[in-house]
N, CA, C and O atoms as a Maestro MAE file, in Angstrom:
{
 s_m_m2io_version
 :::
 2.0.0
}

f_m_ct {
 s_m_title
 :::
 protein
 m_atom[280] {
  # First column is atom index #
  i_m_mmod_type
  r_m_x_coord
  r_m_y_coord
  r_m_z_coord
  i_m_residue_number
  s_m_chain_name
  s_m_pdb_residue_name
  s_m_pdb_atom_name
  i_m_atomic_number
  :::
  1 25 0.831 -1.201 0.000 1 A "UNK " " N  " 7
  2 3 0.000 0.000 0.000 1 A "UNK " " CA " 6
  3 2 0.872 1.260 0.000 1 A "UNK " " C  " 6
  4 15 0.578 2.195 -0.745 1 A "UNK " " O  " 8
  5 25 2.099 1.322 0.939 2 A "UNK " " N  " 7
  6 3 2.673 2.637 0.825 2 A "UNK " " CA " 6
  7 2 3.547 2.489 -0.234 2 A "UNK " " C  " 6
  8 15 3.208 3.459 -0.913 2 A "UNK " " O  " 8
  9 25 4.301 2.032 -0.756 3 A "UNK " " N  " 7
  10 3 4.580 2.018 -2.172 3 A "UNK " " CA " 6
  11 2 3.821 2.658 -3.343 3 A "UNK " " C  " 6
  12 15 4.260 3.471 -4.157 3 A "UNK " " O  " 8
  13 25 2.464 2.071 -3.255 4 A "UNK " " N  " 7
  14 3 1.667 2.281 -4.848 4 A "UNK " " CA " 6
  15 2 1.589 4.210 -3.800 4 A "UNK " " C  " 6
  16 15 2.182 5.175 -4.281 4 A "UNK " " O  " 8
  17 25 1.050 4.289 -2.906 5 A "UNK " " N  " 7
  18 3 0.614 5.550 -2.525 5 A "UNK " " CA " 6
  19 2 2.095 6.461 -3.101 5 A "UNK " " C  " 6
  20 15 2.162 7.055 -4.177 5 A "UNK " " O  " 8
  21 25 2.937 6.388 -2.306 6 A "UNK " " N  " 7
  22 3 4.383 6.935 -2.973 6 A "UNK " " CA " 6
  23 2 4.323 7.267 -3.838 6 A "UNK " " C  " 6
  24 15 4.333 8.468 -4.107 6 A "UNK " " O  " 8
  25 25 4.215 6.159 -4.822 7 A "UNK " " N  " 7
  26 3 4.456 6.241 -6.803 7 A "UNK " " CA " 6
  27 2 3.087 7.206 -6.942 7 A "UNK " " C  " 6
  28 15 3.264 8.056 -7.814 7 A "UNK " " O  " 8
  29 25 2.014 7.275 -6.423 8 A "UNK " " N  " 7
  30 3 1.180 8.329 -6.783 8 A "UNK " " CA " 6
  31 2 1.613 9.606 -6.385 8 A "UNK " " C  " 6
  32 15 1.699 10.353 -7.359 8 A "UNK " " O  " 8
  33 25 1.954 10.202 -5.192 9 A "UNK " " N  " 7
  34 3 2.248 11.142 -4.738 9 A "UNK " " CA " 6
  35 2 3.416 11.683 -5.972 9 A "UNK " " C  " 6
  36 15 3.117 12.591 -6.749 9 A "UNK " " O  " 8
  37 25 4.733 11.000 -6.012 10 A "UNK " " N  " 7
  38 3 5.426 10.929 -6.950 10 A "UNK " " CA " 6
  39 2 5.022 11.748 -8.304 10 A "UNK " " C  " 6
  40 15 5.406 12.807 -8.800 10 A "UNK " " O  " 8
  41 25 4.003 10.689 -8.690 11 A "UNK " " N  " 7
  42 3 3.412 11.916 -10.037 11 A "UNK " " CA " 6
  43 2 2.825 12.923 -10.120 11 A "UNK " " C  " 6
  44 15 2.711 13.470 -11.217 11 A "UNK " " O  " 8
  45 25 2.196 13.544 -8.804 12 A "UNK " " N  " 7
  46 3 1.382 14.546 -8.928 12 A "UNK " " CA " 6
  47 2 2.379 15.907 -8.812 12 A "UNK " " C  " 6
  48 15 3.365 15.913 -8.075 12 A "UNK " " O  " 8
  49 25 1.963 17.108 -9.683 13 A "UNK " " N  " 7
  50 3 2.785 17.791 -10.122 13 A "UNK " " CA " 6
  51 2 2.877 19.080 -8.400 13 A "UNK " " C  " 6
  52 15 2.081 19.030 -7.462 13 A "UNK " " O  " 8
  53 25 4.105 20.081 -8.529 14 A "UNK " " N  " 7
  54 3 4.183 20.762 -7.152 14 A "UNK " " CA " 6
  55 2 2.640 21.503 -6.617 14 A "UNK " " C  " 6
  56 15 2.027 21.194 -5.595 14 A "UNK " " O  " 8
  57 25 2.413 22.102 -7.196 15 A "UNK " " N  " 7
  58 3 0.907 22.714 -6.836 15 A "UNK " " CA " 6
  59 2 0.027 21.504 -6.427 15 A "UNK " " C  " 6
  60 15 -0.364 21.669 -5.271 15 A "UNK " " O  " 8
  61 25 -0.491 20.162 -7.056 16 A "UNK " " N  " 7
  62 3 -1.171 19.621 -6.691 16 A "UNK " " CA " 6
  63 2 -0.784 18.807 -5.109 16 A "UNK " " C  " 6
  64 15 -1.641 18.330 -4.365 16 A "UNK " " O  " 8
  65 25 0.812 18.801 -4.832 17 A "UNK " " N  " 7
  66 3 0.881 18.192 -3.845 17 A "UNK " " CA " 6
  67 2 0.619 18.920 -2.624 17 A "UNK " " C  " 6
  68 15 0.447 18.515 -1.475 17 A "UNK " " O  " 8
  69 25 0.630 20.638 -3.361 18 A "UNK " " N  " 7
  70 3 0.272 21.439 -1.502 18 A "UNK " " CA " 6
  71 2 -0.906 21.312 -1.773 18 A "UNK " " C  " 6
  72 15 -1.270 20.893 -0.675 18 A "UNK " " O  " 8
  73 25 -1.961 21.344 -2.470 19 A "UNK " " N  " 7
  74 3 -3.445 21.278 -2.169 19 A "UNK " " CA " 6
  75 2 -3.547 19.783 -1.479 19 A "UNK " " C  " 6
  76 15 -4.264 19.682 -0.483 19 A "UNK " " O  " 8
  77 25 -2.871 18.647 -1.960 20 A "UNK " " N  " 7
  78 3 -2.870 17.849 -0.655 20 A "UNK " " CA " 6
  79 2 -2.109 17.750 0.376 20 A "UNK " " C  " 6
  80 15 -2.416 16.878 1.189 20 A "UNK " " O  " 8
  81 25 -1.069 18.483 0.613 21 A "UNK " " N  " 7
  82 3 -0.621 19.009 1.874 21 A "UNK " " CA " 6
  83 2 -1.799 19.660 2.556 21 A "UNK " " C  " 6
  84 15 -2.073 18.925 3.505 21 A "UNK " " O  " 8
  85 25 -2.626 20.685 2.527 22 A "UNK " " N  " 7
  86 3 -3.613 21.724 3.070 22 A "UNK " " CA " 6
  87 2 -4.886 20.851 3.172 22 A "UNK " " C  " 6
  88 15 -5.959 21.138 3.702 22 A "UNK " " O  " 8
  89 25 -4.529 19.768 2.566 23 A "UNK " " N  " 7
  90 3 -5.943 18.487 3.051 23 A "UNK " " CA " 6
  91 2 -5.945 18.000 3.914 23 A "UNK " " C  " 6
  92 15 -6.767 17.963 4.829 23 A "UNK " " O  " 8
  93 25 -4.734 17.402 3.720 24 A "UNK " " N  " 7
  94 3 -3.800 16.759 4.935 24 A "UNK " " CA " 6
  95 2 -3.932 17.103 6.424 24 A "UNK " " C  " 6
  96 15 -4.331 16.514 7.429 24 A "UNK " " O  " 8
  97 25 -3.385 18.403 6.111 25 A "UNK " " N  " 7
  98 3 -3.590 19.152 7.418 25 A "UNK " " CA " 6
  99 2 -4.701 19.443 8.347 25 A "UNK " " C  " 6
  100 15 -4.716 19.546 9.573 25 A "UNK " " O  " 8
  101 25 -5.964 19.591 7.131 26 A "UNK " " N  " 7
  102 3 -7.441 19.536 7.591 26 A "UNK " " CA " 6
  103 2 -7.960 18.132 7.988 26 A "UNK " " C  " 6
  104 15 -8.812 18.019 8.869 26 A "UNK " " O  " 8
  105 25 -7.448 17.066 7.340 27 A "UNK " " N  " 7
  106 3 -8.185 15.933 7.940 27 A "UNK " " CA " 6
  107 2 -7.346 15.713 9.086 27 A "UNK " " C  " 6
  108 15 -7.973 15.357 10.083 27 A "UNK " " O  " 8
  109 25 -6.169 15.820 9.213 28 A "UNK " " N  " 7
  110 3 -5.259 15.825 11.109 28 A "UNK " " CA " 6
  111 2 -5.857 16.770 11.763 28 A "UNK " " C  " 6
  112 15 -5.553 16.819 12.954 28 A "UNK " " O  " 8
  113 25 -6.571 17.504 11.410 29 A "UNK " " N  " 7
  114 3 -6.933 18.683 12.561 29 A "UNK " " CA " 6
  115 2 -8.300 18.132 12.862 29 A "UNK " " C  " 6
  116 15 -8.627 18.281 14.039 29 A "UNK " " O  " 8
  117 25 -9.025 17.636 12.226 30 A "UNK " " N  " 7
  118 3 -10.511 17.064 12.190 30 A "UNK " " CA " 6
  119 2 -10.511 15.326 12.663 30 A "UNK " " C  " 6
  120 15 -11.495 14.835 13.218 30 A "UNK " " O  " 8
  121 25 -9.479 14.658 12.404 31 A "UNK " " N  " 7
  122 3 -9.083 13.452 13.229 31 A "UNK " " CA " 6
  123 2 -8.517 13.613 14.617 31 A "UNK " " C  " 6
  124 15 -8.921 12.802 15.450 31 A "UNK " " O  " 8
  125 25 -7.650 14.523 15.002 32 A "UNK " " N  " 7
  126 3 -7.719 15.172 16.165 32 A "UNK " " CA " 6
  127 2 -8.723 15.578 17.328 32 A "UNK " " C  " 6
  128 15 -8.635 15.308 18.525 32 A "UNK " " O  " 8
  129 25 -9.577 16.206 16.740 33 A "UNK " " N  " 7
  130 3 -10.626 16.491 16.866 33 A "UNK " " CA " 6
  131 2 -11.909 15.573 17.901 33 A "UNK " " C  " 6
  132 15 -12.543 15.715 18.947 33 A "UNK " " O  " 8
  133 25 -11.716 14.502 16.663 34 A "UNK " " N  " 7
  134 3 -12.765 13.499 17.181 34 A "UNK " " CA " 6
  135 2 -12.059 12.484 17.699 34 A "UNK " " C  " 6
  136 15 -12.554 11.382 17.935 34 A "UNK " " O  " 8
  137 25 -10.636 12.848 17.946 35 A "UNK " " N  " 7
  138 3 -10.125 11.692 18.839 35 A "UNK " " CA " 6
  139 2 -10.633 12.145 20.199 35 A "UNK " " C  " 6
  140 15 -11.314 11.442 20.946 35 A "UNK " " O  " 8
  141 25 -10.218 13.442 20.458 36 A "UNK " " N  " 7
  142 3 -10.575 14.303 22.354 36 A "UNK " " CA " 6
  143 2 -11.914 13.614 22.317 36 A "UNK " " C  " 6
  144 15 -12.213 12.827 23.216 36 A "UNK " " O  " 8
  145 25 -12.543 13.812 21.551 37 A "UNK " " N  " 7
  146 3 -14.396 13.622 22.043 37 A "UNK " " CA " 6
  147 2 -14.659 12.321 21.615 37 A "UNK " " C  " 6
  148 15 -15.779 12.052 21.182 37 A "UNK " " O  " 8
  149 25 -13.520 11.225 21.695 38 A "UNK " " N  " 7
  150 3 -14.101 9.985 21.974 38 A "UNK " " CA " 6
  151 2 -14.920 9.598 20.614 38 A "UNK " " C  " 6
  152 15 -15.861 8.817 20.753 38 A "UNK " " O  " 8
  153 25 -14.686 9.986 19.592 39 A "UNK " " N  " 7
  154 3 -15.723 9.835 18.130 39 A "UNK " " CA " 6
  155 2 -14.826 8.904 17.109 39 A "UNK " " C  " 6
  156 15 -15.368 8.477 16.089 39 A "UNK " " O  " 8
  157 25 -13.480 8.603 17.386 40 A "UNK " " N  " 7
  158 3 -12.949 8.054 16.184 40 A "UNK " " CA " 6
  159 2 -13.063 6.726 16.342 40 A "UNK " " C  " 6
  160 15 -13.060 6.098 17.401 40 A "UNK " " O  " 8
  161 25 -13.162 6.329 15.249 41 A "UNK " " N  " 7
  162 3 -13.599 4.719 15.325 41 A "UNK " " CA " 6
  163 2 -12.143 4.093 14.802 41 A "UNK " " C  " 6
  164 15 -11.884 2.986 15.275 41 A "UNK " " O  " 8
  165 25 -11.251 4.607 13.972 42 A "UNK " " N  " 7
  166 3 -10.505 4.141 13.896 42 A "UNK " " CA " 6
  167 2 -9.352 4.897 13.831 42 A "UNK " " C  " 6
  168 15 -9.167 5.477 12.761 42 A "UNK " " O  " 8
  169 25 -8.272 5.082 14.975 43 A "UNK " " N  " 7
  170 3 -7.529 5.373 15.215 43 A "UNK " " CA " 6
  171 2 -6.180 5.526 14.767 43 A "UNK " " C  " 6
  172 15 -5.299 6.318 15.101 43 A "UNK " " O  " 8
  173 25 -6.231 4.183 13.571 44 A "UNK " " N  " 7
  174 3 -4.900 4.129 12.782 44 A "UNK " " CA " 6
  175 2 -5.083 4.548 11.872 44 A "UNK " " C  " 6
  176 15 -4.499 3.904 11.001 44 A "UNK " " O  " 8
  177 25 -5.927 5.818 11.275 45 A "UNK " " N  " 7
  178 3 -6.609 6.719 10.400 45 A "UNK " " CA " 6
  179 2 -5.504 7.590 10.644 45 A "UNK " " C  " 6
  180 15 -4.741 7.805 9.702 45 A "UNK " " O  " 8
  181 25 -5.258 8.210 11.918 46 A "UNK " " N  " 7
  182 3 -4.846 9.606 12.188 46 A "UNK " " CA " 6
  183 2 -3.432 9.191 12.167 46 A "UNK " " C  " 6
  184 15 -2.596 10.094 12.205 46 A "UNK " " O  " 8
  185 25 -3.083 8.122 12.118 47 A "UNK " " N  " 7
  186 3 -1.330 7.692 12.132 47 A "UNK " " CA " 6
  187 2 -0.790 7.846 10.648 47 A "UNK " " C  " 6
  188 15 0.232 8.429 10.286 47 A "UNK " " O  " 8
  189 25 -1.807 7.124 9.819 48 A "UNK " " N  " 7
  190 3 -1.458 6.884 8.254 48 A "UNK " " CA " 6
  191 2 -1.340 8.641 7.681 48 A "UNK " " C  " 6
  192 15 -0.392 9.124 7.062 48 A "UNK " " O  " 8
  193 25 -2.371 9.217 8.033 49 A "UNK " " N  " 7
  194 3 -2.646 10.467 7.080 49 A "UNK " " CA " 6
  195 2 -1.342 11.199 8.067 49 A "UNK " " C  " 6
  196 15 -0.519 11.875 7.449 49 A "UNK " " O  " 8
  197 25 -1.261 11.127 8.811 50 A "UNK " " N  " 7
  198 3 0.165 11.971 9.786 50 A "UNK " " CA " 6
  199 2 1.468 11.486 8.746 50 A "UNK " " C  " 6
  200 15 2.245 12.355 8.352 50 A "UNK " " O  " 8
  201 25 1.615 10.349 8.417 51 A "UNK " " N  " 7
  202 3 2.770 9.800 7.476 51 A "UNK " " CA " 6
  203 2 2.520 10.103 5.863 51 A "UNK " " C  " 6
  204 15 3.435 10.030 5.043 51 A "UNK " " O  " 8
  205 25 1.523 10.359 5.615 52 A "UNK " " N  " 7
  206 3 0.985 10.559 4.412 52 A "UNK " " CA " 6
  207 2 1.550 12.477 4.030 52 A "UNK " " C  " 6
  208 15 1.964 13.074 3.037 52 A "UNK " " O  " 8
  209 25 1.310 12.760 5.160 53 A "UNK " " N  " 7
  210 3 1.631 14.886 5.034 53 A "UNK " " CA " 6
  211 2 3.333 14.551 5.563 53 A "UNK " " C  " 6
  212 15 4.086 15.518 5.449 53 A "UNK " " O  " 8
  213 25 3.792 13.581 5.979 54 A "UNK " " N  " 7
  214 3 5.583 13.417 6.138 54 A "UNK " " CA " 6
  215 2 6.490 13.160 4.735 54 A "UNK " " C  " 6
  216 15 7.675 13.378 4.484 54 A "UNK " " O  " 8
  217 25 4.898 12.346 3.587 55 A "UNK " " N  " 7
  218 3 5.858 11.631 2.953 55 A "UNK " " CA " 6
  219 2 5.323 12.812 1.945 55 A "UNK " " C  " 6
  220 15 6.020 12.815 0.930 55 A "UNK " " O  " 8
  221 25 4.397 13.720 1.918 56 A "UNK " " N  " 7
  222 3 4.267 14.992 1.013 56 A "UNK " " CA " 6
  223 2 5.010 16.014 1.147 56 A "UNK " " C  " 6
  224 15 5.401 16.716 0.214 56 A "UNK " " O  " 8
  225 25 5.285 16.188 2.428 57 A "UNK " " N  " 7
  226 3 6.243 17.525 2.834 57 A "UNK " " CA " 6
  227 2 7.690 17.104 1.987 57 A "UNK " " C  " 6
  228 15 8.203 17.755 1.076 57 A "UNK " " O  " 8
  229 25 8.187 15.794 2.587 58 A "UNK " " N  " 7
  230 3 9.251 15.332 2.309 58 A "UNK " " CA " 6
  231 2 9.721 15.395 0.455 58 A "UNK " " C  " 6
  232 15 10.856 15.653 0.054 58 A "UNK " " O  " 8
  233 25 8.792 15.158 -0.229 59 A "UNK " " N  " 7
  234 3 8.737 15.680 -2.035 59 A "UNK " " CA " 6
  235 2 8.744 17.195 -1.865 59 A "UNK " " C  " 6
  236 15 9.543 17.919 -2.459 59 A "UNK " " O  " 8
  237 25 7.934 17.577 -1.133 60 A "UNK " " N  " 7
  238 3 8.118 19.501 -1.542 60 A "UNK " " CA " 6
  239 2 9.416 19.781 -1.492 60 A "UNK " " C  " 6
  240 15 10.015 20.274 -2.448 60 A "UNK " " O  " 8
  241 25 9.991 19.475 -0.312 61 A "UNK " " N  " 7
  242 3 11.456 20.175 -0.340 61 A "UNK " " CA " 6
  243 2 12.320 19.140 -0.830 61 A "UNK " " C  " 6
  244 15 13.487 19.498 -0.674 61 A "UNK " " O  " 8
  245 25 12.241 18.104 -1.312 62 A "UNK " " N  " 7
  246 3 13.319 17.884 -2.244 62 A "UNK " " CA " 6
  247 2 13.011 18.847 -3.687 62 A "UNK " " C  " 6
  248 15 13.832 19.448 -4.380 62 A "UNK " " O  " 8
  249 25 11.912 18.772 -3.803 63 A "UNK " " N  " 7
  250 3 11.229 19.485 -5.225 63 A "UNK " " CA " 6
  251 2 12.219 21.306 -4.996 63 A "UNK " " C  " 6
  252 15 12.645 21.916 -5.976 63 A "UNK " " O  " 8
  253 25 12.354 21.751 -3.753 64 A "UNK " " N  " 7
  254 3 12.186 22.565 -3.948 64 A "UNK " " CA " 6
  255 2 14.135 22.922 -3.417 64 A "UNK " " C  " 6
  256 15 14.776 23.962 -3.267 64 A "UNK " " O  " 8
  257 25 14.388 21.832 -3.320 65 A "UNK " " N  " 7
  258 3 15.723 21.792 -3.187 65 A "UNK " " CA " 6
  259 2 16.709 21.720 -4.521 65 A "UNK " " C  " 6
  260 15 17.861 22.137 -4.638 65 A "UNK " " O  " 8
  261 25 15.542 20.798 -5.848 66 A "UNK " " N  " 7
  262 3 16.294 20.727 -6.898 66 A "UNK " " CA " 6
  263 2 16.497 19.116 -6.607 66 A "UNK " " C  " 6
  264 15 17.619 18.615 -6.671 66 A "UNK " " O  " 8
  265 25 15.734 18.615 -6.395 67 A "UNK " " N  " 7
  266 3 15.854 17.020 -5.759 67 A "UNK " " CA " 6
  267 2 15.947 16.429 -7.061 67 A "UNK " " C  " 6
  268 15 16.107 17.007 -8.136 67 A "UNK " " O  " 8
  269 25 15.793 14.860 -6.765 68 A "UNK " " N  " 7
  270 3 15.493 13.800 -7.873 68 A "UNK " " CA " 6
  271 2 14.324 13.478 -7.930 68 A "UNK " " C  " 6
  272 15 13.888 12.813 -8.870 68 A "UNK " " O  " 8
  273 25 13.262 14.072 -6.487 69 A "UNK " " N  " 7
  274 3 11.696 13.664 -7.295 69 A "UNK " " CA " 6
  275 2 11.015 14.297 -7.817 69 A "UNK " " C  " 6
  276 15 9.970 14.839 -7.456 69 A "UNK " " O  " 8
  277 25 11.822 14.293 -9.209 70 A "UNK " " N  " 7
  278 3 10.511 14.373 -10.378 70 A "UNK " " CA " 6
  279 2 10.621 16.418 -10.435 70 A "UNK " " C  " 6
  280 15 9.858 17.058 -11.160 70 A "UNK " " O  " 8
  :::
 }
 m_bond[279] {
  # First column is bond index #
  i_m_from
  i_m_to
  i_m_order
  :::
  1 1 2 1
  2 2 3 1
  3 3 4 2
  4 3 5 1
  5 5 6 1
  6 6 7 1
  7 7 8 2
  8 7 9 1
  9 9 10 1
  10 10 11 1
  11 11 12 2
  12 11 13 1
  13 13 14 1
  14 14 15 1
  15 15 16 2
  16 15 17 1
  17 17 18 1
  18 18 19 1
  19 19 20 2
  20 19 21 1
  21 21 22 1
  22 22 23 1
  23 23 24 2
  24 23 25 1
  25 25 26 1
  26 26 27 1
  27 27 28 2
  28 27 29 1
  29 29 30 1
  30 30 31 1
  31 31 32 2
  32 31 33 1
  33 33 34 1
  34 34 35 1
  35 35 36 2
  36 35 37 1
  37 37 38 1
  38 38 39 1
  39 39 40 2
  40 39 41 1
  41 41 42 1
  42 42 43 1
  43 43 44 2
  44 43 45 1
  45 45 46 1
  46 46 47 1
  47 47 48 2
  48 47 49 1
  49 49 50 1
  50 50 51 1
  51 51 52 2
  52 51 53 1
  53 53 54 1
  54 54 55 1
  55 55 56 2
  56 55 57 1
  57 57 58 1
  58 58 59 1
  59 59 60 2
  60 59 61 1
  61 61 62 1
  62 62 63 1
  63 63 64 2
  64 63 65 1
  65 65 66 1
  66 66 67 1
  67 67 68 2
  68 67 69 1
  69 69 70 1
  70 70 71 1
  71 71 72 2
  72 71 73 1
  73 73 74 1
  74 74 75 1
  75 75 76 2
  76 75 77 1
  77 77 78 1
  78 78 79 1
  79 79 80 2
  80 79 81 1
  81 81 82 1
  82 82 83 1
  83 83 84 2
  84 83 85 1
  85 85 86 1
  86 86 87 1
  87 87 88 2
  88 87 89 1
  89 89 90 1
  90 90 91 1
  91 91 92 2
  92 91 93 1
  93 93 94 1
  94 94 95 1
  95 95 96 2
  96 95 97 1
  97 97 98 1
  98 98 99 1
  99 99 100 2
  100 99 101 1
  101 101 102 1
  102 102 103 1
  103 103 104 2
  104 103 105 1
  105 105 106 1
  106 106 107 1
  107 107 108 2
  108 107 109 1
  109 109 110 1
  110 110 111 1
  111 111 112 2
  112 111 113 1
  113 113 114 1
  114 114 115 1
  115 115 116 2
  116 115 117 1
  117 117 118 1
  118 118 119 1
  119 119 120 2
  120 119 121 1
  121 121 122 1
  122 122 123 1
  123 123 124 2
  124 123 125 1
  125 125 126 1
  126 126 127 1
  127 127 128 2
  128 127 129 1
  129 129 130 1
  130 130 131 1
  131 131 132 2
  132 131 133 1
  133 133 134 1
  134 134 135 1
  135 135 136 2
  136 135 137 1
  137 137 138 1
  138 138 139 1
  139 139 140 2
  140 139 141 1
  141 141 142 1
  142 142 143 1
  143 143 144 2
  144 143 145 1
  145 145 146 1
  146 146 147 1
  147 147 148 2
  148 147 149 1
  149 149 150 1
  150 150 151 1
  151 151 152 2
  152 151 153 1
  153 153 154 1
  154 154 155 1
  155 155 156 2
  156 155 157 1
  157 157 158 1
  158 158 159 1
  159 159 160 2
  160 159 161 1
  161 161 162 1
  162 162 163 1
  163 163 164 2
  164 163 165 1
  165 165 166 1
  166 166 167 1
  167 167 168 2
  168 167 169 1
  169 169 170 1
  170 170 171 1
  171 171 172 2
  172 171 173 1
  173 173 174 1
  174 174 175 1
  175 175 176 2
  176 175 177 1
  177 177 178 1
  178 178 179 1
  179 179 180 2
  180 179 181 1
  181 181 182 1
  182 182 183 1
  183 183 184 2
  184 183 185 1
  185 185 186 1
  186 186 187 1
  187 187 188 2
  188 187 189 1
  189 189 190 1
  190 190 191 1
  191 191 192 2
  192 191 193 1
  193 193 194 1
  194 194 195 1
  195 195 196 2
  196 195 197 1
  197 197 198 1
  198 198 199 1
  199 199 200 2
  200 199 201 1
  201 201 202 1
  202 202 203 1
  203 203 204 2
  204 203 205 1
  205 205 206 1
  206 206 207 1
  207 207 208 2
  208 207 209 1
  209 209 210 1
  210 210 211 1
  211 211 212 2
  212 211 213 1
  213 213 214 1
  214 214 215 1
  215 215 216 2
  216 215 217 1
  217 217 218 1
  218 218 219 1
  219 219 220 2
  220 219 221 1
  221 221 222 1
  222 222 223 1
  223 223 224 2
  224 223 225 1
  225 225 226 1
  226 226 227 1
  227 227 228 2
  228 227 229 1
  229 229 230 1
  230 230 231 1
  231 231 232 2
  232 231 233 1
  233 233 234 1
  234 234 235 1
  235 235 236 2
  236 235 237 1
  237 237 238 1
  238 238 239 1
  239 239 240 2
  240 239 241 1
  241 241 242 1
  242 242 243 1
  243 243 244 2
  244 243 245 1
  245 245 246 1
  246 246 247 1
  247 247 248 2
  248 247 249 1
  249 249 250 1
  250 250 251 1
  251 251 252 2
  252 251 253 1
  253 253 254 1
  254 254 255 1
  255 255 256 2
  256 255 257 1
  257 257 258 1
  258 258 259 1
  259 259 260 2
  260 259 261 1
  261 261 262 1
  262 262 263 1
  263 263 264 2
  264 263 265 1
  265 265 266 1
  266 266 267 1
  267 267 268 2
  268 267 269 1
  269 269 270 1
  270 270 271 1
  271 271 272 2
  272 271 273 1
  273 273 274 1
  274 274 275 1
  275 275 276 2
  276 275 277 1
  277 277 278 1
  278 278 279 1
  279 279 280 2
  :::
 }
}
């Protein structure tokens, strides 16, 4: 699963990856959320999408370093 996710992230061009960076961020703030008030049903939701905005950040600044991704 984190592989194929990778190779997607991978292709999506710099602009499209901060609009899912700024998603990212909204569904951790809203999984957060309903963790305090006892509402999340599944908990390893808020772990994946936390690694998911690590492994997006992590392309921006190579991108923006002059990296090799892409």
């Amino acid at each position: 699963m984190r592989l194929r996710e990778l190779k997607e992230l991978k292709e999506l061009g710099t602009e499209e990856l901060r609009v899912r960076e700024r998603e990212l961020v909204d569904e951790l703030f809203h999984l957060r959320l309903r963790r305090a008030t006892q509402q999340l049903s599944n908990p390893m939701k808020l772990r994946s999408s936390r690694r998911t905005l690590a492994r997006v950040k992590t392309l921006l600044a190579q991108r923006a370093q002059g990296g090799s991704a892409r």
